[in-house]
C-alpha positions in Angstrom: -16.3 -4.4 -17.5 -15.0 -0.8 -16.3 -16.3 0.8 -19.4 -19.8 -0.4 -18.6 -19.4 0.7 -14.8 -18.3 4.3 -15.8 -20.8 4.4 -18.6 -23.5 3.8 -16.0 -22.1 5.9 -12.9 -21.8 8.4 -15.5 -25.7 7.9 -16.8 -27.3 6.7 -13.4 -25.1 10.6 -11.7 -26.7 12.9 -14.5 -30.4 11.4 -13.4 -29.7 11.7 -9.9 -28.0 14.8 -10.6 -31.6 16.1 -12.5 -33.8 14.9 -9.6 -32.0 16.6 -7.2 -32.3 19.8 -8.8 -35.8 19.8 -8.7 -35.8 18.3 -5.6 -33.8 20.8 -3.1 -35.6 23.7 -4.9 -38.8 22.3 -4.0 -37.3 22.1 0.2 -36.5 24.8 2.5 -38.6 26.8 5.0 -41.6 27.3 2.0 -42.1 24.0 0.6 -42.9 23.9 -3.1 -44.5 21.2 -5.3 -41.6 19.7 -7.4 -44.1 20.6 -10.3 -44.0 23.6 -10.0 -40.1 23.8 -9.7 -40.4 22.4 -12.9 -42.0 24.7 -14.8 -40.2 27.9 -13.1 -36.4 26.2 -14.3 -37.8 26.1 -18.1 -40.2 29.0 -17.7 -42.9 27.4 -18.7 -45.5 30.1 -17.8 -48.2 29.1 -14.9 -49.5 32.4 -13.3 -51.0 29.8 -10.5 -47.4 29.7 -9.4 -47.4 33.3 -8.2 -44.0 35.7 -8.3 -42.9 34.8 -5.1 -42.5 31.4 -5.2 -40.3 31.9 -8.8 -38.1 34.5 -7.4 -37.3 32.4 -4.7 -36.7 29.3 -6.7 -34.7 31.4 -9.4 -32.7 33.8 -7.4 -32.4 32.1 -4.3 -32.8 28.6 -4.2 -31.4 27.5 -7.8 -27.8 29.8 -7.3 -27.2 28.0 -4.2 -27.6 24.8 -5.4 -25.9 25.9 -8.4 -22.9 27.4 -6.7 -23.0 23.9 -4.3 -22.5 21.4 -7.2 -20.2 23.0 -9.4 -17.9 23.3 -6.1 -18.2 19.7 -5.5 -16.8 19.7 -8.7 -14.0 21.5 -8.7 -13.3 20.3 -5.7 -13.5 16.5 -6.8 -11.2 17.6 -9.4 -8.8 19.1 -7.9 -8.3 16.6 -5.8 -8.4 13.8 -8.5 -5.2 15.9 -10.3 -3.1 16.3 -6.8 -3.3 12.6 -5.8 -2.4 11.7 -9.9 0.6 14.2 -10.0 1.8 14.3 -6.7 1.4 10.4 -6.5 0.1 11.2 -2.9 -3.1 9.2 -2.0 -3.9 11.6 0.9 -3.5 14.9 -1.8 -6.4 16.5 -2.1 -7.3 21.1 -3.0 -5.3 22.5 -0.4 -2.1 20.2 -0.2 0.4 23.1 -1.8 -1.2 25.8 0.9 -4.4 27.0 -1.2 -6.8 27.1 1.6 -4.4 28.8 4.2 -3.3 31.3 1.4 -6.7 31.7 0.9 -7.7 32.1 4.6 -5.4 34.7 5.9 -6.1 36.8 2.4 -10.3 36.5 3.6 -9.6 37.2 7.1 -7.3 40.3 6.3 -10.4 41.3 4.2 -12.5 40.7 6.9 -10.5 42.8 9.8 -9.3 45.9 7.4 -13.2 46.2 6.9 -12.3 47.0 2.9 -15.3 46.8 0.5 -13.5 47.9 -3.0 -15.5 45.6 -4.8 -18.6 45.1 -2.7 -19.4 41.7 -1.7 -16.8 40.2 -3.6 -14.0 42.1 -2.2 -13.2 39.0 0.5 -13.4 36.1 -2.2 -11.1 38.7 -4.1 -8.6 38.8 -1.7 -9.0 35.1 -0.9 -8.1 34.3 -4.6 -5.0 36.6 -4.3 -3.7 35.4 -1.5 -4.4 32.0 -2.0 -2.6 32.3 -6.1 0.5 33.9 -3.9 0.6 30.6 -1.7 0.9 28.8 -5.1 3.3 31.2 -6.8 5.6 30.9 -3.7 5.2 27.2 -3.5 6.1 26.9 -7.4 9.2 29.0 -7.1 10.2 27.2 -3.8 9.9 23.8 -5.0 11.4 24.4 -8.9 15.7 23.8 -9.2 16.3 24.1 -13.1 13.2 24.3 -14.1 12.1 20.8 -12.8 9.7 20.2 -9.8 9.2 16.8 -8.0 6.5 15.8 -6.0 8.6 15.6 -2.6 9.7 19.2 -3.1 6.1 20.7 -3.6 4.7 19.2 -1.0 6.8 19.9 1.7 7.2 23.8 -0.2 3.1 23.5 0.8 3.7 22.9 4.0 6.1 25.5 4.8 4.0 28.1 3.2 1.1 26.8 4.6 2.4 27.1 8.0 3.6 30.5 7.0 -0.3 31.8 6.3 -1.5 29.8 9.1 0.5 31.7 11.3 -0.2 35.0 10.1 -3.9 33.6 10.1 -3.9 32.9 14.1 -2.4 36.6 14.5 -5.2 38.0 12.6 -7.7 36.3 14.6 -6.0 37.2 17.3 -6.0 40.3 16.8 -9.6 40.7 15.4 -11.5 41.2 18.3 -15.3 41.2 17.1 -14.5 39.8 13.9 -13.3 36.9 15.0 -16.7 35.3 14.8 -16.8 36.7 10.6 -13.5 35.1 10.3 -14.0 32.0 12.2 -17.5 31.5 10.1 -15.9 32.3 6.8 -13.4 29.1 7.2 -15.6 26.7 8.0 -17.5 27.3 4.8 -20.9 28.4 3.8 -22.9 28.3 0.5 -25.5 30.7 1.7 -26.6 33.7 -0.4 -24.8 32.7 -3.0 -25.6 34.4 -6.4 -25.7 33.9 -10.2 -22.7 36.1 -10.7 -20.5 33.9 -8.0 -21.7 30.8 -10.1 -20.9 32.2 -13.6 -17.6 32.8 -11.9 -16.6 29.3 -10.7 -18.4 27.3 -13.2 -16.7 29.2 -16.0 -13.6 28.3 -14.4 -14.5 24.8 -13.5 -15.3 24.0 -17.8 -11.8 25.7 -18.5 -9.9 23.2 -15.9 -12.1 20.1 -17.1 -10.8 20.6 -20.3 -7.4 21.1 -19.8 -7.8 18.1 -17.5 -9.8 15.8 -20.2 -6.8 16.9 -22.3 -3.8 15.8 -20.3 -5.8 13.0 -19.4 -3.6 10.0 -20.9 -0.3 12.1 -19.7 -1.8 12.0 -16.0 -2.2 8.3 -16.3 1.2 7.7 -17.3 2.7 10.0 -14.6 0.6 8.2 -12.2 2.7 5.2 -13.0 5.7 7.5 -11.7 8.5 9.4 -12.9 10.9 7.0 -13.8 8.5 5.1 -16.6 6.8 8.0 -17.6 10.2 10.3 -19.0 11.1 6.7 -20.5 7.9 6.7 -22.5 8.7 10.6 -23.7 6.5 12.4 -21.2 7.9 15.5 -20.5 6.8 15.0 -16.6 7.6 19.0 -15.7 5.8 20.6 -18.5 2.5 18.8 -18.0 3.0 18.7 -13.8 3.7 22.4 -13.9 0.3 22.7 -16.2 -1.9 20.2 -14.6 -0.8 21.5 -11.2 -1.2 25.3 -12.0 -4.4 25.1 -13.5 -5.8 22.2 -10.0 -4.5 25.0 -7.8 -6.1 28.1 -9.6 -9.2 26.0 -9.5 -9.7 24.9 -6.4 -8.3 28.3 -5.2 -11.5 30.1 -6.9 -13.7 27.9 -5.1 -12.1 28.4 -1.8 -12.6 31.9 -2.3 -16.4 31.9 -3.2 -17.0 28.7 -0.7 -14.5 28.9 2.2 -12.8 26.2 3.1 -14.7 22.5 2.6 -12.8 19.4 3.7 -12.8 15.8 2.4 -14.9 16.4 -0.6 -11.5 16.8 -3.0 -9.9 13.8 -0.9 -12.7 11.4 -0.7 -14.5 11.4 -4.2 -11.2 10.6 -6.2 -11.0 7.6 -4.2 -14.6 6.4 -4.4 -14.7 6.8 -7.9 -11.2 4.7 -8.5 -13.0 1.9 -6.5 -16.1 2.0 -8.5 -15.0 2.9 -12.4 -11.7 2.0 -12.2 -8.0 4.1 -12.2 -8.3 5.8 -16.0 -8.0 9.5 -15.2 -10.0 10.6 -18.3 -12.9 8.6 -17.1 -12.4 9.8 -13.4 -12.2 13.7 -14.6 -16.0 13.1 -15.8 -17.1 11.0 -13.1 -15.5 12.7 -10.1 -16.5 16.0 -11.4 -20.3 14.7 -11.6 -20.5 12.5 -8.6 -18.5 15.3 -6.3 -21.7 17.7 -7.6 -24.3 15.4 -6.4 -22.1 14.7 -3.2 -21.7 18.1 -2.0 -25.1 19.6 -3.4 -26.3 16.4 -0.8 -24.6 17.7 2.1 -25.7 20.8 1.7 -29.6 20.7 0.8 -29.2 18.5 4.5 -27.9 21.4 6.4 -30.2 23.5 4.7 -33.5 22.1 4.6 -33.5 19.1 6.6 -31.2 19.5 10.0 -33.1 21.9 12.3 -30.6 24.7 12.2 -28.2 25.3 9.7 -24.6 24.9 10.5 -21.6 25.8 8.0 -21.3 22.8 5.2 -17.4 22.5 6.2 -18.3 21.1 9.5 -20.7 18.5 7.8 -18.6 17.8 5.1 -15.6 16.5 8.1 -18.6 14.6 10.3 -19.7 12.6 7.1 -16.2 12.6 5.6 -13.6 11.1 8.4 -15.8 7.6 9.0 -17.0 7.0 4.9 -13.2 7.6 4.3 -12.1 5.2 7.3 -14.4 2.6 5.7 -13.0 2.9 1.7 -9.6 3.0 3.8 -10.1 -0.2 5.1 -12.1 -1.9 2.0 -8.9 -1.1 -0.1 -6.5 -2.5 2.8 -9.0 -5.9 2.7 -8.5 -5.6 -1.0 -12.1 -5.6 -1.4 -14.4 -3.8 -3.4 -17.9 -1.1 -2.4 
């Protein structure tokens, strides 16, 4: 019965997943015939199309969408590997200090006014910052080489608080940045390009693979630590790994993104509630369903709410009451 659920989530997502592609490059402020959308993604030449239309389907459009899903992903991902490893149900990307790493290393970006590398020197110094939050969160929460999940979280919250401190100083001291800073953590996916997607969806394959890999090892740590050492697990090796590569993953799409709540928190749990708790068949499923989520949230602020507002704030208003509801299905005991 789950296999045929997951087999057709997994079928019914990569429709939906196709339609919407076509759809949200077809919306915006110059609407386009889905047709023609169409044609531009598999360049199938119409010169009725004209170059403008193209270039903005191709090179503006299409990267943002891109950039949109494949965060969802990683986000959904992430998130599914915290809650399995940590055996946390409220785990999600940022749980060992990611996003406040992340945030002070942007807004220090932001302030110093450096451009080393262009347009990608913030999201640079976001990942830095954020992969130093998880360095010092490893190292604090690791005592002979062995980590447990208390440890780690409560190493994330004392690092976190750290960078959120130094975070509130820089805004504080800011001055007209502030408003860069402020706009940066709540999250945008606009002018987003191919190079920015490249980057996070070539990292996003890597992590579903090592994911798909340690898949029946995260299911039998999810049953805890006790059972999974007695059925010859080696619980550190594959937390450190599975941990390590969640972190580096969701800390790339903090950097290119900003900080977007509930996605990696609230897709884990939907799936478990509709495909069952196998983590191999969650990886796939969270990973696709998170796309179509996200992409969703954003093609609204984009093309369909009157103004656009940053994706981080829709991602909470949508987030807090759909995860209040699956909170209280699961307390009922019953199903979506």
């Amino acid at each position: 019965m789950e296999k045929q659920r997951f087999r057709g989530w997994l079928v019914g997502g990569g429709i939906v997943l196709f339609i919407s592609i076509l759809l949200y490059s077809s919306m915006g402020f110059m609407k386009l015939p889905v047709g023609d959308v169409f044609k531009v993604i598999f360049n199938i030449n119409d010169p009725a199309i004209g170059e403008t239309p193209a270039f903005i389907i191709k090179e503006v459009r299409l990267p943002r969408i891109a950039v949109s899903m494949i965060a969802g992903a990683a986000l959904s991902l992430s998130g599914l590997v915290f809650q399995g490893v940590l055996l946390n149900p409220l785990a999600d990307p940022y749980t060992l200090g990611i996003s406040a790493g992340a945030s002070f290393g942007a807004a220090l970006g932001i302030i110093l006014g450096v451009s080393f590398l262009g347009v990608f020197t913030v999201p640079f110094l976001a990942f830095i910052f954020s992969l130093l939050s998880l360095y010092t969160v490893m190292k604090m929460a690791s005592f002979s080489g062995k980590i447990n999940s208390i440890s780690l979280i409560l190493s994330g919250v004392i690092v976190g608080s750290f960078f959120s401190a130094g975070l509130s100083f820089t805004k504080y001291i800011a001055g007209d940045d502030v408003a860069s800073i402020v706009f940066w953590l709540m999250g945008s996916f606009s002018s987003k390009t191919w190079p920015e997607a490249y980057i996070l969806g070539g990292t996003t394959l890597a992590a579903l693979s090592v994911f798909l890999y340690y898949g029946d090892e995260l299911n039998i740590i999810s049953l805890g630590e006790k059972n999974a050492i007695a059925m010859g697990v080696d619980t550190s090796r594959v937390r450190k790994i599975l941990l390590v590569t969640a972190s580096i993953l969701s800390a790339v799409a903090v950097s290119v993104c900003g900080i977007i709540g509930f996605v990696g928190l609230i897709v884990p749990h939907l799936m478990r509630f509709l495909v069952g708790t196998d983590n191999r068949r969650l990886t796939l499923i969270s990973a696709l369903w998170g796309a179509i989520i996200l992409s969703a949230a954003d093609n609204m602020v984009r093309a369909v709410l009157p103004n656009e507002i940053p994706i981080g704030i829709m991602t909470a208003l949508l987030g807090a009451p759909f995860f209040a509801f699956i909170f209280r299905k699961k307390l009922r005991g019953g199903r979506l």
